[in-house]
N, C-alpha and C positions, 0 to 999 in steps of 0.2 A: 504494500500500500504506500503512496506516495506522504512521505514527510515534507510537514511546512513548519516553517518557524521563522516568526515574524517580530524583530525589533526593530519598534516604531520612532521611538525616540534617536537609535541610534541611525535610522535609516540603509537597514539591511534587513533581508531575507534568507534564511537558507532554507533548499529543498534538495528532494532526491530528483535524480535524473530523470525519473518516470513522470515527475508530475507535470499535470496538463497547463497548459501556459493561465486558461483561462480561469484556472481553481485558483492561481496566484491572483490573478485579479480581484477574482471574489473574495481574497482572504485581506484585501488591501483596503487603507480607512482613502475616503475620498482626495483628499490634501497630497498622497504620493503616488504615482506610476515608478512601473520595470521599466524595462531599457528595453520593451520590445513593444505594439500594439495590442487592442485587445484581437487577438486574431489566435484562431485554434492552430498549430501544425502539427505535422507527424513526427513524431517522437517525442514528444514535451517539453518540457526544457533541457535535457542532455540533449537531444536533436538540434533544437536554437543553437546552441552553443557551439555545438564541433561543426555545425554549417555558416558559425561567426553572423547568427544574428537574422534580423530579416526587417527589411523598410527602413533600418537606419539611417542620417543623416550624420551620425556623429561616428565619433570613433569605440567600434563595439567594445573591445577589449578589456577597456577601463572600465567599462560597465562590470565585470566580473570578479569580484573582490579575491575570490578563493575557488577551488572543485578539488573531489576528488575523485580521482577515476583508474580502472581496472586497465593497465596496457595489455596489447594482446601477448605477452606473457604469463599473463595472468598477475603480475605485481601492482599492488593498490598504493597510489602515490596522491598523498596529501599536498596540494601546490596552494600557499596561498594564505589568506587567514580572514579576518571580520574586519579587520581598518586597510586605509590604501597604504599607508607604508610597512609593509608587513612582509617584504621580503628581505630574506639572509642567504646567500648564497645564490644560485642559478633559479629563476624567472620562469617555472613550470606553466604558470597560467595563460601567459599571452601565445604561448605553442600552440597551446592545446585549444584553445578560441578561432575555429574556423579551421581545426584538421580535417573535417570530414571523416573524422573517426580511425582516421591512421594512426593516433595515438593511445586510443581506445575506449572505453565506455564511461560517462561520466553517472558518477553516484553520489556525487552529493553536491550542489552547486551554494554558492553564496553571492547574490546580486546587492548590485546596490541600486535603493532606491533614489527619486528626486522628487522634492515639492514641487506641488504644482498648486495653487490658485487656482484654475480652471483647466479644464480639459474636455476633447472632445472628438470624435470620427464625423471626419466627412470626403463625402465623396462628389463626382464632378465628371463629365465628357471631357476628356484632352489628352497630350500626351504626358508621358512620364518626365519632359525634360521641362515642360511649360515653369514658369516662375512661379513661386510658393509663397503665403504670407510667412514672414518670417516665425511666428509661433509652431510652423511645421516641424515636429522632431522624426517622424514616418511618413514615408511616400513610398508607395506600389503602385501597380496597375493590371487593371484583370479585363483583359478584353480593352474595347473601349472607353471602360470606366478606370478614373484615376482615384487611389484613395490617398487623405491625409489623414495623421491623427495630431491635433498641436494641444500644446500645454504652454499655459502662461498666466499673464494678466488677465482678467476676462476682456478687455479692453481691444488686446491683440488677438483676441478670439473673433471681435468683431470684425476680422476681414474676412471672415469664412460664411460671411451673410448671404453672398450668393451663390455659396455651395449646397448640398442635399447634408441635413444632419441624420447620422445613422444611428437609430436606437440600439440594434442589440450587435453584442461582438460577428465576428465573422468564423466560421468553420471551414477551414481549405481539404482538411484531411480526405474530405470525398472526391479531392482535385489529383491527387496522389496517394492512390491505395498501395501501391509498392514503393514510396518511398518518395522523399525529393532529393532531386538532385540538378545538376545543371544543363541545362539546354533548351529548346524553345519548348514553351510550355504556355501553360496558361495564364500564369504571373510573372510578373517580372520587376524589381527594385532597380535602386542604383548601383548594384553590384552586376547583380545577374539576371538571365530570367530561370523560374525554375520550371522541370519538367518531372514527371513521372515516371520513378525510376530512373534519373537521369544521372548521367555521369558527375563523377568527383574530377575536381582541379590532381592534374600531376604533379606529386610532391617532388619540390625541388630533393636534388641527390645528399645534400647536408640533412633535408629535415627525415629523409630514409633515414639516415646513420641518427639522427638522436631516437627514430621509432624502436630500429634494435637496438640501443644500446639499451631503452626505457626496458 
């Protein structure tokens, strides 16, 4: 069963890898957002992560305070901790943020959250490179439809007035029942677009040699 654990004050969460992005959301007080949309995908949050994230505009990595996870030797390696200055020695965590699973299975994650004042999904006809009110912190697009999720002032919320406001989160998992991965599909961000079942980025020959060595 997927573990959550939730400090508010200090603005962090930790979960297991299995748990579903959107049960974080539900477990969260109005005032903070994750580092991802409210949008369902396959694998949960250990999936988010070893695929570095999904609709970002920022830099994912940081967003991830600490994980642990199973290489495929089977060795469980704790990278990381509950504050950002928390590392001593070699920087397990930002490796492992957008392996696509070359380094292996994540079991237990620790995100950081952000305040947010207001918040909100909206969506719009256009494309994916069109200009964004600044309060945008997520952009996708599915088809013709472009989605944003921004967080701010409510003030900067107001430029999303002539967008469509989306009441409930989004579920992709039925977009990808074997998996996502990269190539034309039916979403696409500003990294990628994904596809079904879709191929993993080839790891550079250094990041091979730290997967055996792990």
């Amino acid at each position: 069963m997927p573990v959550l654990e939730l400090h508010e004050d200090d603005q962090y969460l930790v979960a297991s890898g299995d748990t579903p992005l959107l049960e974080i959301w539900e477990a969260l007080p109005e005032t903070l957002i994750p580092p991802f949309p409210p949008v369902e995908l396959p694998g949960g949050l250990g999936g988010l992560v070893a695929r570095g994230g999904f609709g970002q505009n920022f830099f994912f990595p940081s967003e991830i305070l600490g994980v642990v996870y199973r290489t495929p030797s089977g060795r469980v390696i704790a990278a990381g901790g509950r504050v950002i200055k928390n590392v001593q020695g070699y920087d397990l965590v930002r490796p492992y943020v957008g392996s696509f699973g070359i380094l292996g299975e994540a079991l237990k994650v620790t995100l950081r959250l952000r305040p947010a004042r207001a918040h909100g999904l909206y969506r719009r006809t256009g494309r994916l490179e069109d200009p964004l009110p600044p309060a945008a912190r997520f952009v996708w697009q599915e088809g013709e439809t472009r989605y944003a999720y921004a967080a701010g002032h409510p003030k900067e919320l107001a430029a999303f007035e002539d967008w469509e406001a989306v009441k409930e989160p989004l579920d992709y998992r039925p977009l990808f029942p074997h998996g996502m991965g990269i190539g034309e599909g039916p979403v696409r961000d500003l990294r990628f677009a994904w596809a079904n079942g879709g191929e993993t980025p080839a790891p550079h020959p250094l990041f091979k040699r730290l997967a055996e060595a792990l």
